[in-house]
C-alpha positions in Angstrom: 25.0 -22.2 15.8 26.7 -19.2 15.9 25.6 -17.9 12.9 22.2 -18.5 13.5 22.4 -16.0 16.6 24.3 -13.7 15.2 21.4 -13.9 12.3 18.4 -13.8 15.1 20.4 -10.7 17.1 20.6 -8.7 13.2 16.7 -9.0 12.6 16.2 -8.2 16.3 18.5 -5.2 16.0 16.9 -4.3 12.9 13.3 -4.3 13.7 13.7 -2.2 17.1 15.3 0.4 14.9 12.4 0.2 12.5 10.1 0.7 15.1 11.5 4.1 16.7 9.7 6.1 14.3 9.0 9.6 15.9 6.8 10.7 13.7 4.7 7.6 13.6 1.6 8.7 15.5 -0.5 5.6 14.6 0.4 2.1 13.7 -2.1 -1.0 14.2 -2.2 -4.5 12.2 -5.2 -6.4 11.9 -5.2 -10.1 11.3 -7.2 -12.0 8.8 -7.9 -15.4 9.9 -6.7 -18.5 8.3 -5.4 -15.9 5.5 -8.6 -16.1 3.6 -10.0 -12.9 3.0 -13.7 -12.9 2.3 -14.9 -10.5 -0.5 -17.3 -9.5 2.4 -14.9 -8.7 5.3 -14.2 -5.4 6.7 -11.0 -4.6 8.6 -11.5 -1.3 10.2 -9.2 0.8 12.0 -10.1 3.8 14.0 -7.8 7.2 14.8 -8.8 9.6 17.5 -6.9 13.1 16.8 -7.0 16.5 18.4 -4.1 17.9 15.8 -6.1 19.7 12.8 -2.9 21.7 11.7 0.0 19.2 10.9 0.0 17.2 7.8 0.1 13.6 8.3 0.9 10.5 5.4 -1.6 7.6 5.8 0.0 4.5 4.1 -1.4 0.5 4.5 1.1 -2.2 5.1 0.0 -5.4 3.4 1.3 -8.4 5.0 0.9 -12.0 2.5 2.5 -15.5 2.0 3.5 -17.5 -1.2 -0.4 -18.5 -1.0 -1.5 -15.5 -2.6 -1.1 -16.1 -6.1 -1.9 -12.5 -7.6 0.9 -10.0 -8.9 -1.3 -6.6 -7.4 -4.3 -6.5 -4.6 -7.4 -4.2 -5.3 -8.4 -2.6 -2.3 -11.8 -0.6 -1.8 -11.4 2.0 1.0 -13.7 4.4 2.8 -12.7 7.4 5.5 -15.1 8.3 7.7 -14.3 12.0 9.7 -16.1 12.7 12.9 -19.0 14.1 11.7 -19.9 11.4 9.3 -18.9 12.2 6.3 -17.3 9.6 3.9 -14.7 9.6 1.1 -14.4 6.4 -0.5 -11.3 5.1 -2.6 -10.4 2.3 -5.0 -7.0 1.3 -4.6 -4.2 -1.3 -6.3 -0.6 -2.3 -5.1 1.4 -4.9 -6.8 2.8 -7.2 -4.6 4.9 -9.1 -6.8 7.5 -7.7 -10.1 7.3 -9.0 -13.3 9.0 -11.8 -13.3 7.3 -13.2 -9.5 9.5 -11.5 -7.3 7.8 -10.6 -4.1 8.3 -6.9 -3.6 8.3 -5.7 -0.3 10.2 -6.2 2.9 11.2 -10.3 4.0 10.0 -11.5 7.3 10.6 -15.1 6.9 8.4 -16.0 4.2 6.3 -13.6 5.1 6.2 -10.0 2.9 5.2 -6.8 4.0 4.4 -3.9 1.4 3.4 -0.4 2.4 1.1 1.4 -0.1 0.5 5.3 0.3 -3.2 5.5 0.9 -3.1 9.5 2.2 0.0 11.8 1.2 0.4 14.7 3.0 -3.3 15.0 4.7 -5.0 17.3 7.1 -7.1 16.2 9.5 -9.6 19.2 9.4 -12.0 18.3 12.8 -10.6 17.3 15.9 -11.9 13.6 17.2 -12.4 10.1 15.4 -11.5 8.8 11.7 -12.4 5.6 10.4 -10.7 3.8 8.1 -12.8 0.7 6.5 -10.8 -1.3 3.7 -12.3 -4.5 1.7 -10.7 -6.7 -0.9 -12.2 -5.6 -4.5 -10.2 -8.8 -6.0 -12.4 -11.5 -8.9 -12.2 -14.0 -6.0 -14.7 -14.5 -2.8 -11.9 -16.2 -0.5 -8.6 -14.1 -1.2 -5.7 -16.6 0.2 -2.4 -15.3 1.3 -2.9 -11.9 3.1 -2.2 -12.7 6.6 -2.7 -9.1 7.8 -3.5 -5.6 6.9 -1.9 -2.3 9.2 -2.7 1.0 8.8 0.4 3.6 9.7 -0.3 7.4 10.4 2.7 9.8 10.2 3.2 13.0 10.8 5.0 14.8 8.2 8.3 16.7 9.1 8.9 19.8 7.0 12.3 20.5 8.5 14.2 17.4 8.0 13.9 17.6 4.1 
């Protein structure tokens, strides 16, 4: 029994220090129910900003379970700025190695991969972005994504 707490207090412990990210600005999950992902689903985030002179990175964090039975995810995305205009993106991130591994961070079955969507980005008009993602995988019903999170940093020059 011990061990088990001393287990519980380490992942505790581990993800409060994760979390204390300064320069995180933004960080939101959205579930997927029942971890079927239809082809047709959109999970949206939206990001309200008055900073147009820092440079932030803009990364998803894909969250799945042994159900999903692909090595990489496709990922359509759009950006929307404040004033409407829209950049759209295709995007892949392997979730498994060669040989099956999952890659990615272990939360009890659960695996968590971060994929650099925006590196080192301006946001060039002050107010709301939206970020739209869908699945761009063969099948209609994608099982084994439990969640999708979109993470906004702010990028610190001085500590390189």
């Amino acid at each position: 029994m011990k061990i088990v707490n001393i287990i519980t207090l380490t992942i505790i412990g581990i993800l409060f220090l994760s979390s204390c990210n300064n320069s995180r600005v933004y960080n939101k999950y959205q579930e997927i129910d029942d971890c079927i992902w239809h082809k047709d689903s959109t999970i949206s985030f939206s990001f309200n900003t008055e900073d147009t002179i820092s440079h932030y990175n803009v990364l998803l964090n894909i969250r799945h379970n042994s159900e999903f039975k692909h090595q990489n995810l496709w990922l359509f995305t759009s950006s929307t700025d404040p004033e409407g205009n829209i950049a759209k993106d295709t995007l892949e991130c392997y979730l498994y190695d060669n040989i099956g591994r999952p890659l990615g961070q272990d939360y009890f079955y659960v695996y968590e991969m971060p994929l650099i969507y925006m590196n080192e980005i301006k946001f060039h008009k002050k107010g709301q972005y939206t970020f739209d993602i869908y699945q761009a995988m063969r099948d209609s019903l994608l099982t084994g994504v439990e969640s999708l999170g979109l993470t906004i940093e702010k990028v610190d020059y001085g500590k390189e």
